[in-house]
py3Dmol code that shows the C-alpha trace and the ligand (Angstrom):
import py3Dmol

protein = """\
ATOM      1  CA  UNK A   1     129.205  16.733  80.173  1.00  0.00           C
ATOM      2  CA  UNK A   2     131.942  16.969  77.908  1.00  0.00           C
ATOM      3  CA  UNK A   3     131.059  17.731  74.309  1.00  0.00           C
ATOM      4  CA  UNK A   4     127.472  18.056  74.079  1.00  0.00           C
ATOM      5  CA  UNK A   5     126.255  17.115  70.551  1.00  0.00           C
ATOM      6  CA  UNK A   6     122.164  17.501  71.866  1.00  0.00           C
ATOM      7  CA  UNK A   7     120.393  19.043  74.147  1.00  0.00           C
ATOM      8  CA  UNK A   8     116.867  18.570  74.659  1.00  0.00           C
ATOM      9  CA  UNK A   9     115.327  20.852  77.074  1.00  0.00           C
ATOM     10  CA  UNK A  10     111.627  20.833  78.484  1.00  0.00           C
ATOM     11  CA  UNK A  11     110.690  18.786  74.953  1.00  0.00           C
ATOM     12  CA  UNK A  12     106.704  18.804  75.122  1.00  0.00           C
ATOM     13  CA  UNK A  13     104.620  17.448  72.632  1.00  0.00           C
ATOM     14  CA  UNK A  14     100.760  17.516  72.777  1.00  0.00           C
ATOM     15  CA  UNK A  15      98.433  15.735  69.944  1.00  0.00           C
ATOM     16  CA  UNK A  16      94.766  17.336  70.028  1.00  0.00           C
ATOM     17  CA  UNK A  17      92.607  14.027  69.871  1.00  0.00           C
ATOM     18  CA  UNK A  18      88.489  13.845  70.133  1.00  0.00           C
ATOM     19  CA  UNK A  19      89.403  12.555  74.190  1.00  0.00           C
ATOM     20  CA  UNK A  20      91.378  15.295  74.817  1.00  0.00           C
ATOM     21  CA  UNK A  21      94.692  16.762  74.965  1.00  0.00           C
ATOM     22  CA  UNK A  22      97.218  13.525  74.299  1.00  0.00           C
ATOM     23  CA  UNK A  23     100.512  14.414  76.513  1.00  0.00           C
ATOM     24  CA  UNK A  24     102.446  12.319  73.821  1.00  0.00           C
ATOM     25  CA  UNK A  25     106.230  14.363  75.399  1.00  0.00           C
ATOM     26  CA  UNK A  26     105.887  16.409  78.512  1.00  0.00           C
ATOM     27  CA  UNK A  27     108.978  18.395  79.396  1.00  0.00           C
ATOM     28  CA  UNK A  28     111.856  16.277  79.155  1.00  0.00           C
ATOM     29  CA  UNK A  29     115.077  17.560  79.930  1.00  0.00           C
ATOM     30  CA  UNK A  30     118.561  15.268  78.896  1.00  0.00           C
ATOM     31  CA  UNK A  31     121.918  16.077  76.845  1.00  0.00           C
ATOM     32  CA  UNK A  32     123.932  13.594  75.011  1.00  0.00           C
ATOM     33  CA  UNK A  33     127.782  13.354  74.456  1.00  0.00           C
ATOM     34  CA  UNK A  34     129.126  12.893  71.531  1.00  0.00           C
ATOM     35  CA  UNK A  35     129.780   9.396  70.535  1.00  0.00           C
ATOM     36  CA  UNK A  36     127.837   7.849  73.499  1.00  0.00           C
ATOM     37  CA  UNK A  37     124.689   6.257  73.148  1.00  0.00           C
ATOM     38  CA  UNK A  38     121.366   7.119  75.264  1.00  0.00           C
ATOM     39  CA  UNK A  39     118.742   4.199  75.636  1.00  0.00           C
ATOM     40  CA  UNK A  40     115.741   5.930  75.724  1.00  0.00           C
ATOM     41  CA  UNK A  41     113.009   2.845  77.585  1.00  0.00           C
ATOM     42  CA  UNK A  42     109.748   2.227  78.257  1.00  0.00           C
ATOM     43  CA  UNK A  43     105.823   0.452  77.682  1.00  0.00           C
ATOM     44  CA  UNK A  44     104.781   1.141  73.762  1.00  0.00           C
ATOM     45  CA  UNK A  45     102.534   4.418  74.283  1.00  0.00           C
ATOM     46  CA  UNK A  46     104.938   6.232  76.880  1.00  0.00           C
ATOM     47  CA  UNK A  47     106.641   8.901  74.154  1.00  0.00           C
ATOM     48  CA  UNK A  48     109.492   7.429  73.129  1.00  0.00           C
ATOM     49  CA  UNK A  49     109.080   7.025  69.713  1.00  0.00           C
ATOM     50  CA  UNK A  50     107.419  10.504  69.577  1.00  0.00           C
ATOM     51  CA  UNK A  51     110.273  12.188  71.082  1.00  0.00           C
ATOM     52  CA  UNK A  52     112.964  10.755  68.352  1.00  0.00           C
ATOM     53  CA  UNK A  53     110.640  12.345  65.668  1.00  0.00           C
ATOM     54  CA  UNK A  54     110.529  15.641  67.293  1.00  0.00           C
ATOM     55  CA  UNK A  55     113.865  15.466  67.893  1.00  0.00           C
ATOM     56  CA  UNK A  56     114.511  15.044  64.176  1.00  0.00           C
ATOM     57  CA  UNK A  57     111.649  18.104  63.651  1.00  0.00           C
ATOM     58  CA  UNK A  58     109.687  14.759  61.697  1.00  0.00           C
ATOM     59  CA  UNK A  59     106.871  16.027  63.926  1.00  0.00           C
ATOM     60  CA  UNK A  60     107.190  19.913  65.373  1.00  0.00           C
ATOM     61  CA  UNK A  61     107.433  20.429  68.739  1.00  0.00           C
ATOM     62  CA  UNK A  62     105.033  21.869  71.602  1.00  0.00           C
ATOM     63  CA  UNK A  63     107.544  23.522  73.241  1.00  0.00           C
ATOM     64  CA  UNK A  64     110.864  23.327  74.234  1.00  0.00           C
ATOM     65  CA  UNK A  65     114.370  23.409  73.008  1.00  0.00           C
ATOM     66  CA  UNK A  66     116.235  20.945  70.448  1.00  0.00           C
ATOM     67  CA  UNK A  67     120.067  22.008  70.629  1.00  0.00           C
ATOM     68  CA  UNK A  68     121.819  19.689  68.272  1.00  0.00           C
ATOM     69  CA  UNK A  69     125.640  21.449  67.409  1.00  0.00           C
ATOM     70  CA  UNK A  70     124.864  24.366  69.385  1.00  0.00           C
ATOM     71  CA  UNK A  71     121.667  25.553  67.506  1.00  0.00           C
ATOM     72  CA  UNK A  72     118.265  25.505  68.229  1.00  0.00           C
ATOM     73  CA  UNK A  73     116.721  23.375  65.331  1.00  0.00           C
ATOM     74  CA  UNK A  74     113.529  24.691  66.031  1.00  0.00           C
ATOM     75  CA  UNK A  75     114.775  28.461  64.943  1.00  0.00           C
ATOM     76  CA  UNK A  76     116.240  27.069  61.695  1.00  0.00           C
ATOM     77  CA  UNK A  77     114.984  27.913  58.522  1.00  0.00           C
ATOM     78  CA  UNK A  78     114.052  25.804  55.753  1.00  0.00           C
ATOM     79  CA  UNK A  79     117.098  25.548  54.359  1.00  0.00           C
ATOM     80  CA  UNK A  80     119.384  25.320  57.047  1.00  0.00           C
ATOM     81  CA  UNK A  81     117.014  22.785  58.600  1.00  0.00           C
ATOM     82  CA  UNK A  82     117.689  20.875  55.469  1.00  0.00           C
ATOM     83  CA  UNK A  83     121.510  20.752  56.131  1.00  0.00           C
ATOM     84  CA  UNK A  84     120.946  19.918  59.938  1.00  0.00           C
ATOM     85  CA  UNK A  85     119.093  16.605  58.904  1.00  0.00           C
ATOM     86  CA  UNK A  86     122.248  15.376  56.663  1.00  0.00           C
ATOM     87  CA  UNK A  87     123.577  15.102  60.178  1.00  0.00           C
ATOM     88  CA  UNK A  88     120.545  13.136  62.089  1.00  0.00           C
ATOM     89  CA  UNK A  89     119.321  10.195  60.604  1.00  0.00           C
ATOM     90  CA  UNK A  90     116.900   7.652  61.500  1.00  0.00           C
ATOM     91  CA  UNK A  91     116.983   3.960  61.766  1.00  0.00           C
ATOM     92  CA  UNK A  92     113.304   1.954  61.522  1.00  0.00           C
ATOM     93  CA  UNK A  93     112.258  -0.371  63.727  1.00  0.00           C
ATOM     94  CA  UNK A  94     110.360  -2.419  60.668  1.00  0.00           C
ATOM     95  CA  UNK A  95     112.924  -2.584  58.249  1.00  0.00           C
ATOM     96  CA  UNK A  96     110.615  -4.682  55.780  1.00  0.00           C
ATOM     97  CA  UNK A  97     107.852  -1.687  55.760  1.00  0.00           C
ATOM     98  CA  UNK A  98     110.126   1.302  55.835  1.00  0.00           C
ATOM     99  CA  UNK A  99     111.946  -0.169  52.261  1.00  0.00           C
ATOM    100  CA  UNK A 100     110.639   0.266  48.976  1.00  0.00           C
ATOM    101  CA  UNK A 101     109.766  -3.162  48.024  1.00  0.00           C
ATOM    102  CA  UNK A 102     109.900  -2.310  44.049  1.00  0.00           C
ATOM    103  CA  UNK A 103     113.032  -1.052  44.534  1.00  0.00           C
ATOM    104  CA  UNK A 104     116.832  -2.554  44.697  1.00  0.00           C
ATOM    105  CA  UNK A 105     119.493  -2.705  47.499  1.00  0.00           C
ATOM    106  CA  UNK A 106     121.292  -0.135  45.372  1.00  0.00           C
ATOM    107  CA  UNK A 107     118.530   2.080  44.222  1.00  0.00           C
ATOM    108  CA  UNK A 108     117.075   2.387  48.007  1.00  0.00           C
ATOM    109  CA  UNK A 109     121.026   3.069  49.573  1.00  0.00           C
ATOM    110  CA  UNK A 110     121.425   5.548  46.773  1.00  0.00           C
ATOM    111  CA  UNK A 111     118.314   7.909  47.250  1.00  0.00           C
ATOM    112  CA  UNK A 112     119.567  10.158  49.956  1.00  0.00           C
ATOM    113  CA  UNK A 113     122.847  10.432  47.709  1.00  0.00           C
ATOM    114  CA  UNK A 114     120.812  11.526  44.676  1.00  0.00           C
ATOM    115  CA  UNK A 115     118.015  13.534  46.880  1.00  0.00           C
ATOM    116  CA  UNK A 116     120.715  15.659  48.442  1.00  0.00           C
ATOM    117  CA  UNK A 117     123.110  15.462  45.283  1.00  0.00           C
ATOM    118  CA  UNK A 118     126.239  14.371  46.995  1.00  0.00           C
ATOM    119  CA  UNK A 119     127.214  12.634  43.973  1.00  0.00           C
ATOM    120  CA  UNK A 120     126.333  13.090  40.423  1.00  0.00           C
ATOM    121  CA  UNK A 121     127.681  10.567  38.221  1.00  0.00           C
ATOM    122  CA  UNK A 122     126.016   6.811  38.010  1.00  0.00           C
ATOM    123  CA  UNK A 123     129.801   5.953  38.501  1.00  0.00           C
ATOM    124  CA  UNK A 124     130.681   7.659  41.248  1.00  0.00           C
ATOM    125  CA  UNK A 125     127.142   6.768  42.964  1.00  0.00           C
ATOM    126  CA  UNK A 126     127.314   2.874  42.380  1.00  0.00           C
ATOM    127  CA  UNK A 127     130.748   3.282  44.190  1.00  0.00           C
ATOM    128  CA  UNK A 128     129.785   4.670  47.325  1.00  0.00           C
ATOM    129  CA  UNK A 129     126.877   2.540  46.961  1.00  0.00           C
ATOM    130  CA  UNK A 130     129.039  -0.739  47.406  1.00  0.00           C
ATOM    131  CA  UNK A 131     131.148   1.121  50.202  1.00  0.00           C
ATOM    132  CA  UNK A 132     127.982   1.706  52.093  1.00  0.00           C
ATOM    133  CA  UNK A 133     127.324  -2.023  51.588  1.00  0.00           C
ATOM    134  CA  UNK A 134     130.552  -3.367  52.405  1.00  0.00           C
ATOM    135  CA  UNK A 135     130.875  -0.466  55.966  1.00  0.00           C
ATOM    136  CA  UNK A 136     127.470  -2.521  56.913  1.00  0.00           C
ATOM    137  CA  UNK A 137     128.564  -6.161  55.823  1.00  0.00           C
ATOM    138  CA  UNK A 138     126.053  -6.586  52.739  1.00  0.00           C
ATOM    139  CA  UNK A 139     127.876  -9.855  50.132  1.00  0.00           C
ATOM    140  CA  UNK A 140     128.276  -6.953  46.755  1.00  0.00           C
ATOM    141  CA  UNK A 141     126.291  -9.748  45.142  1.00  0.00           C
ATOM    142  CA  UNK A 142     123.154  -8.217  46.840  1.00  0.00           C
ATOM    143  CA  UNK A 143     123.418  -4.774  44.532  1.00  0.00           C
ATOM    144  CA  UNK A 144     120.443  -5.445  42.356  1.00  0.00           C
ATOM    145  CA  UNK A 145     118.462  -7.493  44.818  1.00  0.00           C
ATOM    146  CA  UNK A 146     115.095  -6.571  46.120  1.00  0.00           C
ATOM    147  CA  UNK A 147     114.700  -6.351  49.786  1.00  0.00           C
ATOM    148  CA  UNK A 148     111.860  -8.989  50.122  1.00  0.00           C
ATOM    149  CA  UNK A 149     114.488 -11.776  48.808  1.00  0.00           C
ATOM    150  CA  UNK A 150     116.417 -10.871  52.202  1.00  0.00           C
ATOM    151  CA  UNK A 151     116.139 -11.784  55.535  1.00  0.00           C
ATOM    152  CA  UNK A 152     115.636  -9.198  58.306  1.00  0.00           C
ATOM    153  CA  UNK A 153     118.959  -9.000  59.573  1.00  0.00           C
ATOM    154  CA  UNK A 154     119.994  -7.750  55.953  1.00  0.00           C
ATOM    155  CA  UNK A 155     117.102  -5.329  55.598  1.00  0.00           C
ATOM    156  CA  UNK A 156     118.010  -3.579  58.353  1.00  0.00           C
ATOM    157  CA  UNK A 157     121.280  -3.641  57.249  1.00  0.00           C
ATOM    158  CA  UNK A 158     120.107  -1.852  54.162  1.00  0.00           C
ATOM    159  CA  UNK A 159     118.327   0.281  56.523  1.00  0.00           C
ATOM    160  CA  UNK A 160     121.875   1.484  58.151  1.00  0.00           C
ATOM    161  CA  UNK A 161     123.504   2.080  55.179  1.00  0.00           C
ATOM    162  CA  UNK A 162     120.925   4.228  54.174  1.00  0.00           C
ATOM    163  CA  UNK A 163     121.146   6.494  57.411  1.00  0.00           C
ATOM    164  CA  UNK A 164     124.959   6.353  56.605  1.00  0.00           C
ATOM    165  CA  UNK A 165     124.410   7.564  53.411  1.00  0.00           C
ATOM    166  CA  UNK A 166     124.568  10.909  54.702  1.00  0.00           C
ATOM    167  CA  UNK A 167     127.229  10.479  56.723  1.00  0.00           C
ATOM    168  CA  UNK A 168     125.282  11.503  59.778  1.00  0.00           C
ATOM    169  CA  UNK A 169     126.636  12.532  63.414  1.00  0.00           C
ATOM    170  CA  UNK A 170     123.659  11.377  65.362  1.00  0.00           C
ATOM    171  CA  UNK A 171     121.376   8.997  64.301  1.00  0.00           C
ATOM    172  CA  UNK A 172     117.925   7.936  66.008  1.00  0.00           C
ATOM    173  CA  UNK A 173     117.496   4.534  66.206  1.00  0.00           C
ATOM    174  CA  UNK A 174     114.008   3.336  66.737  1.00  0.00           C
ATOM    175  CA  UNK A 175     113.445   0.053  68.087  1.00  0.00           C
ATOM    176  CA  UNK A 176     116.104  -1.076  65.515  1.00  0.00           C
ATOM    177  CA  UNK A 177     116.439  -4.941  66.090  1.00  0.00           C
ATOM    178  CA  UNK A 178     112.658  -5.323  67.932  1.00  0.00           C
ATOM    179  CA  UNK A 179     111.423  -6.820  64.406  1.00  0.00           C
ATOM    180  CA  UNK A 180     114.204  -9.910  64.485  1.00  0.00           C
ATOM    181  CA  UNK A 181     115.450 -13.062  65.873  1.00  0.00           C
ATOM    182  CA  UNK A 182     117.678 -12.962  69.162  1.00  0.00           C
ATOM    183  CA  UNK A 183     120.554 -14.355  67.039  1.00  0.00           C
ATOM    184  CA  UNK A 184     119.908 -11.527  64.737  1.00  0.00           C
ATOM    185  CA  UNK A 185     119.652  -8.778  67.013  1.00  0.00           C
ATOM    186  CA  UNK A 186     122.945  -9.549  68.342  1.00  0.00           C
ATOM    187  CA  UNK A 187     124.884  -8.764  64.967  1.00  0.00           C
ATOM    188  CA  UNK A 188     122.638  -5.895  64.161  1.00  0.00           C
ATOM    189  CA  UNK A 189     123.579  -4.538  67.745  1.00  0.00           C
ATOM    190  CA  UNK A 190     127.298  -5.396  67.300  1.00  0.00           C
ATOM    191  CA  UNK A 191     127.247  -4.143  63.566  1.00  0.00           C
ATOM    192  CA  UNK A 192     125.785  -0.370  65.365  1.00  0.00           C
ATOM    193  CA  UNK A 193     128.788  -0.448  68.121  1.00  0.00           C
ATOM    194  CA  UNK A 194     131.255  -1.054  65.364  1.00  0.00           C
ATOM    195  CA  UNK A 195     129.969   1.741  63.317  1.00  0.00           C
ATOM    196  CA  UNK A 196     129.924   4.123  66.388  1.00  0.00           C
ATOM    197  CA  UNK A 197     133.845   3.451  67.232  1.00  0.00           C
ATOM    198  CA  UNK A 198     134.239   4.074  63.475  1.00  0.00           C
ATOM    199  CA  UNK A 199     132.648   7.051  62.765  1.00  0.00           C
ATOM    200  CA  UNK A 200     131.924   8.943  66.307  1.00  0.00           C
ATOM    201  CA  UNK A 201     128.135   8.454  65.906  1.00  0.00           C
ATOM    202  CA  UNK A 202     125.432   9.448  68.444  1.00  0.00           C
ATOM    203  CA  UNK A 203     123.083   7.639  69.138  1.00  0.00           C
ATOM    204  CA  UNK A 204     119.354   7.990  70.529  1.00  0.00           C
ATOM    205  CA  UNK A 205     118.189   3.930  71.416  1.00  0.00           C
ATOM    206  CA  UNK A 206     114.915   3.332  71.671  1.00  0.00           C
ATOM    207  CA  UNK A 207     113.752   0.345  72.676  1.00  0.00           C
ATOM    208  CA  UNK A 208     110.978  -1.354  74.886  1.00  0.00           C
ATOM    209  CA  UNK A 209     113.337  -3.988  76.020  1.00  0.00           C
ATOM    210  CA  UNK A 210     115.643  -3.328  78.852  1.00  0.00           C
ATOM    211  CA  UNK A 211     117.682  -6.218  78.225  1.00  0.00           C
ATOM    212  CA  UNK A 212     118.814  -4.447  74.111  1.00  0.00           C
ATOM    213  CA  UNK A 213     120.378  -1.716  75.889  1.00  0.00           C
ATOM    214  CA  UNK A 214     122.020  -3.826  78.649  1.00  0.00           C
ATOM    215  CA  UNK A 215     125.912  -3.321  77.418  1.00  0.00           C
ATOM    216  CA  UNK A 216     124.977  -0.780  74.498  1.00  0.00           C
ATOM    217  CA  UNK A 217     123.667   2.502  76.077  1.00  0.00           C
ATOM    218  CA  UNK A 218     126.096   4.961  78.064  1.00  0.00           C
ATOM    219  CA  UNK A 219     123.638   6.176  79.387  1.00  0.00           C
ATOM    220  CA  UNK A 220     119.630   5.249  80.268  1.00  0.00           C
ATOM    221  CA  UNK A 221     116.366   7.057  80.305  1.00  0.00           C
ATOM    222  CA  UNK A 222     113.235   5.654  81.466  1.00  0.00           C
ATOM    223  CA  UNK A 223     110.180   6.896  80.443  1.00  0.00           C
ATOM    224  CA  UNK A 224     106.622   6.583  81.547  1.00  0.00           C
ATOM    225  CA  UNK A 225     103.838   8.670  79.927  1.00  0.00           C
ATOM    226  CA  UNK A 226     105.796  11.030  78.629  1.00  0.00           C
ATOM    227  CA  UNK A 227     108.025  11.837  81.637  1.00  0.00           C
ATOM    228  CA  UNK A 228     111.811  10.354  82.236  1.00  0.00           C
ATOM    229  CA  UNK A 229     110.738   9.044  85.442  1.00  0.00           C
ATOM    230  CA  UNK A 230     114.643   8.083  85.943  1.00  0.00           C
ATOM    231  CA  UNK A 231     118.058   8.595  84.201  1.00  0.00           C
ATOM    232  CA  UNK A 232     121.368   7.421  84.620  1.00  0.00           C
ATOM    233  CA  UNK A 233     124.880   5.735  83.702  1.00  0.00           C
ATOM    234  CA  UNK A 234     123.614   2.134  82.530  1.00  0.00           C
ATOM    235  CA  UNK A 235     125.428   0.391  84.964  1.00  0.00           C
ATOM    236  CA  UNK A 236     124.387   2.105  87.963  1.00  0.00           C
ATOM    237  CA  UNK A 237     120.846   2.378  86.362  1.00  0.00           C
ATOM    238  CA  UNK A 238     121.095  -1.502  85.920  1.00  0.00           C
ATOM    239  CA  UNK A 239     123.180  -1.890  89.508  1.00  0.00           C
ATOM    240  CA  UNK A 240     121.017   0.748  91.974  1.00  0.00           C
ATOM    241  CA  UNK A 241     117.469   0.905  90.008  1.00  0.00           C
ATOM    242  CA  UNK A 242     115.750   4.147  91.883  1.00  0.00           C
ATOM    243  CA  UNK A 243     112.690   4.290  90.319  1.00  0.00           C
ATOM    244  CA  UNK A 244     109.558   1.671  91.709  1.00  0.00           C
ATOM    245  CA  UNK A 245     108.492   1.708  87.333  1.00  0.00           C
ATOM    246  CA  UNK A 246     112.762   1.422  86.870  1.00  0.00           C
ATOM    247  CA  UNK A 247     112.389  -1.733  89.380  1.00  0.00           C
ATOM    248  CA  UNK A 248     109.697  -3.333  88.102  1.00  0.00           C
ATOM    249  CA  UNK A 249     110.788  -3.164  84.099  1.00  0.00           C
ATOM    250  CA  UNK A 250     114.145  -4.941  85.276  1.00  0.00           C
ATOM    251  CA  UNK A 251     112.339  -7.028  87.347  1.00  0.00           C
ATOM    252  CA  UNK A 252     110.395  -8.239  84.083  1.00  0.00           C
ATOM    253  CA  UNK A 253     113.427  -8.419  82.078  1.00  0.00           C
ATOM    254  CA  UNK A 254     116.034 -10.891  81.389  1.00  0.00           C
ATOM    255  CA  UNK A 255     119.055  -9.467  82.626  1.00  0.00           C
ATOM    256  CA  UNK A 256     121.756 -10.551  85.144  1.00  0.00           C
ATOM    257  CA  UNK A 257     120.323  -8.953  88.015  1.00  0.00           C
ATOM    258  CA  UNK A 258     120.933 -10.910  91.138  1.00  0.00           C
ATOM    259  CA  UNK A 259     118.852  -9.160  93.297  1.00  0.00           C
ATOM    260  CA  UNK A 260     116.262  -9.222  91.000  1.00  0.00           C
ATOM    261  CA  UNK A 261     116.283 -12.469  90.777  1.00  0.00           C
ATOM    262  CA  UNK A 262     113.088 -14.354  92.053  1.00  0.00           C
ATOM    263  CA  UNK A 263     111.418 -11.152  92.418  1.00  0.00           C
ATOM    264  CA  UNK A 264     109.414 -10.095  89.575  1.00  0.00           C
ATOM    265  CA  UNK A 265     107.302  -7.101  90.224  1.00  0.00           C
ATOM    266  CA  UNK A 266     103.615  -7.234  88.241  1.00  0.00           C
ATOM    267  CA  UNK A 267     102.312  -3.856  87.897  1.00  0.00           C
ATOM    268  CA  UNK A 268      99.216  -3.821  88.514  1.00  0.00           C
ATOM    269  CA  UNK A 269      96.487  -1.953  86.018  1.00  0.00           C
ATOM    270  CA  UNK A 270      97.159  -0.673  82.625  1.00  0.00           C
ATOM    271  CA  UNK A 271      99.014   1.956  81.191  1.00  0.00           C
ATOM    272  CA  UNK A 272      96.878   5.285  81.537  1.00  0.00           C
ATOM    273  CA  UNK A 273      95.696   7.280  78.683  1.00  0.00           C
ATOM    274  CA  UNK A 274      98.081   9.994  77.433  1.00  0.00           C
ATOM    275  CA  UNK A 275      95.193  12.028  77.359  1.00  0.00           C
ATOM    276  CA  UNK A 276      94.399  11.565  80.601  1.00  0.00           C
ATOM    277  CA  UNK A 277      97.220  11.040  82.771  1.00  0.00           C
ATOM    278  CA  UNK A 278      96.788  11.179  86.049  1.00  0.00           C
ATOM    279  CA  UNK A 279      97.190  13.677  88.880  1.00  0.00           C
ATOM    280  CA  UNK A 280     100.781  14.000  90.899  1.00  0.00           C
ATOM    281  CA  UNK A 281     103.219  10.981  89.816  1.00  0.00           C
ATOM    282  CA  UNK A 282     101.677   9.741  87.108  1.00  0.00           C
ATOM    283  CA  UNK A 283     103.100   6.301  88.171  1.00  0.00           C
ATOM    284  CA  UNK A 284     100.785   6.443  91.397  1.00  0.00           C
ATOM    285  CA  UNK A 285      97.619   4.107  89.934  1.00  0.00           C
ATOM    286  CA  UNK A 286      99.993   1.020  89.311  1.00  0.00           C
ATOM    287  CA  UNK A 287     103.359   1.783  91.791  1.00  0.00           C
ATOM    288  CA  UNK A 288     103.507  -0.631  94.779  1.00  0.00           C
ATOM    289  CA  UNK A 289     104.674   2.274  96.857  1.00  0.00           C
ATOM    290  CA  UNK A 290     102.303   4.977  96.250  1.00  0.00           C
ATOM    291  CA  UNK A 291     101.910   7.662  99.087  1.00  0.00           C
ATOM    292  CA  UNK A 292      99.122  10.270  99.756  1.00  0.00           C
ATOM    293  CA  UNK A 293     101.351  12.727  98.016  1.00  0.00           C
ATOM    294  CA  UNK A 294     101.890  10.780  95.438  1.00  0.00           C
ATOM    295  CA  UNK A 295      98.175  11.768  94.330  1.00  0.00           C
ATOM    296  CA  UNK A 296      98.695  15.350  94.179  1.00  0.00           C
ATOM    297  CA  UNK A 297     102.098  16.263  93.946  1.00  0.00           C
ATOM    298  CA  UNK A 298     104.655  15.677  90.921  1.00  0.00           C
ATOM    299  CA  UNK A 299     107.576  14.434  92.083  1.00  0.00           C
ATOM    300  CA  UNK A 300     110.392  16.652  91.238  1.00  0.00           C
ATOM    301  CA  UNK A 301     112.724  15.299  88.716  1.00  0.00           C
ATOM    302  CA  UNK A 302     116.317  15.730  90.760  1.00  0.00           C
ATOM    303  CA  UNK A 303     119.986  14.175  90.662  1.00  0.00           C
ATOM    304  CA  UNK A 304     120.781  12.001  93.178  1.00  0.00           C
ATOM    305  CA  UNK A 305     124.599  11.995  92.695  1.00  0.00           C
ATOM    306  CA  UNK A 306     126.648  10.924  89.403  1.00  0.00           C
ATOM    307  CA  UNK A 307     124.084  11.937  87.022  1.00  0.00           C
ATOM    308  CA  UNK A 308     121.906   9.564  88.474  1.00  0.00           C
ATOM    309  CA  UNK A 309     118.309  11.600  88.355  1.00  0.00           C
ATOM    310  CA  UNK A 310     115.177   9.973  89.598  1.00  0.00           C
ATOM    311  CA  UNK A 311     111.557  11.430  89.894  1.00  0.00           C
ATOM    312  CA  UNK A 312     110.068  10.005  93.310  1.00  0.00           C
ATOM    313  CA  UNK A 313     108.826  10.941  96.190  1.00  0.00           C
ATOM    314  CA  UNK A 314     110.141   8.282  97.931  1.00  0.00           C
ATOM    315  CA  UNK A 315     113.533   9.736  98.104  1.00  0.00           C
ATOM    316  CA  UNK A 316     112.831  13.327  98.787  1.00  0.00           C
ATOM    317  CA  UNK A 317     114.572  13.391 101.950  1.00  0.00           C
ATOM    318  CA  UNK A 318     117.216  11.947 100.495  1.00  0.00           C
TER     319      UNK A 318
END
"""
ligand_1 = """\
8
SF4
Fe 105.503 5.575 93.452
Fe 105.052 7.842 94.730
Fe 107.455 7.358 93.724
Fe 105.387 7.871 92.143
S 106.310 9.258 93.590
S 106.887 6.291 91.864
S 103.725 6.872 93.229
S 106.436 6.238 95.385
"""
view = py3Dmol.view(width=600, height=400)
view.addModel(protein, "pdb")
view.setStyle({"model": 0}, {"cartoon": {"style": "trace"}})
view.addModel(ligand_1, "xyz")
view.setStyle({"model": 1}, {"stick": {}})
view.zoomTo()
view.show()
């Protein structure tokens, strides 16, 4: 892959919990281009979320590598570590919760400005200030406002041009439009692709919702307790679904699928516990086409041709 801006290589992150060991991140392995945008997919409780933080080194890593620029963040010290996060930034899925409420529009853009003391004078901060507002399509009138007079759209607009602030090369984006109408989401997601195109971002999406990173991801990873079960180009991913957990999410989601159509696959059972997954594919207690070996043996995680990588044994002779 041309350009590699991160690579994340066996990421593992274990929580120690009174039931055990909780396999949160176990050994994922993916690179992303610069300027593309991975969806990262799955069931709330399968490591998503968990794996933007430790990629930002909000929560430390297990084990494993995080190669973002050609450096190891985890080697980094303080300081340097503190330069590296000018250039990842993270966008909230609760825009309402993750803003200051006492605050204003401007004083909440301008923390990260003052924090990191890009700019000094009041002048020269209120400026960039209503550039940052303007880049993400917030009326100037809004400067003094408090966030709870807005609507969600807007807070998470206020959310962006925070992360901008910093003018950031990759940015996380956490289930960024799961909090707002469908209307909504739809300028939030077109506002993200414009900013992109502008200013070469990477992103990380995270969503729960197949049908958000229809048209917006490059590329697709779907995870299931802590494993990328599958990966691949969106289209193909959307087009040629290996996966039997792939299958069944798109078979639950609203996307123009014919051959999905009609055919909704119910998973039976619930998600496992992280902290105690089960044994071989840990998709074999709820997939339709579980094997003997599917108990005991872990399917190995291979590429099936055009970066399209699949964990399965259903395809091994393949
Ligand atoms: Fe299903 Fe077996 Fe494939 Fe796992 S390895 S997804 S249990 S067929």
């Amino acid at each position: 892959m041309a350009d590699t801006i991160l690579e994340v290589k066996n990421l593992t992150k274990y929580f120690k919990t009174k039931h055990g060991m909780l396999h949160a991140v176990d050994g994922i392995n993916f690179k992303l281009a610069r300027g593309k945008t991975l969806g990262l997919v799955g069931e709330s409780g399968c490591g998503k979320s968990t794996t933007g933080r430790t990629i930002l080194r909000l929560i430390e890593p297990t084990a494993g590598e995080i190669i973002f620029e050609g450096k190891d963040i985890n080697k980094l010290s303080r300081s340097e570590l503190r330069h590296a996060r000018k250039d990842m930034q993270l966008i909230f899925q609760d825009p309402y919760s993750s803003l200051d409420p006492r605050k204003t529009v401007s004083q909440i853009i301008s923390e990260p400005i003052i924090a990191n003391k890009i700019l000094k004078t009041s002048a020269d901060i209120d400026a960039r200030v209503a550039e940052l507002m303007s880049t993400v399509g917030l009326a100037a009138r809004l400067f003094n406002a408090s966030p709870h007079e807005l609507d969600g759209g807007r807070r998470q607009r206020i959310g962006i041009a925070r992360a901008l602030a910093m003018e950031p090369k990759f940015i996380v984006c956490d289930e960024p439009v799961s909090a707002l109408d469908v209307s909504i989401q739809a300028q939030i997601l077109n506002l993200l692709k414009e900013l992109q195109a502008e200013f070469n971002l990477s992103y990380i999406f995270i969503t729960h919702d197949l049908s958000v990173v229809n048209h917006f991801s490059d590329e697709i990873a779907v995870m299931y307790l802590g494993k990328i079960v599958e990966k691949a180009p969106a289209e193909q991913l959307f087009d040629n679904p290996l996966h039997p957990y792939t299958k069944a999410l798109l078979s639950a989601a609203p996307v123009p699928n014919p051959d999905m159509k009609g055919n909704r696959i119910i998973l039976q059972g619930d998600l496992p516990s992280p902290a105690n997954p089960p044994q071989g594919c840990k998709f074999h207690t709820r997939c339709p086409h579980c094997m003997e070996v599917c108990k005991t043996v872990a399917p190995e995680y291979k590429d099936y041709g055009g970066g399209h990588y699949c964990a399965c044994h259903l395809y091994d002779k393949k």
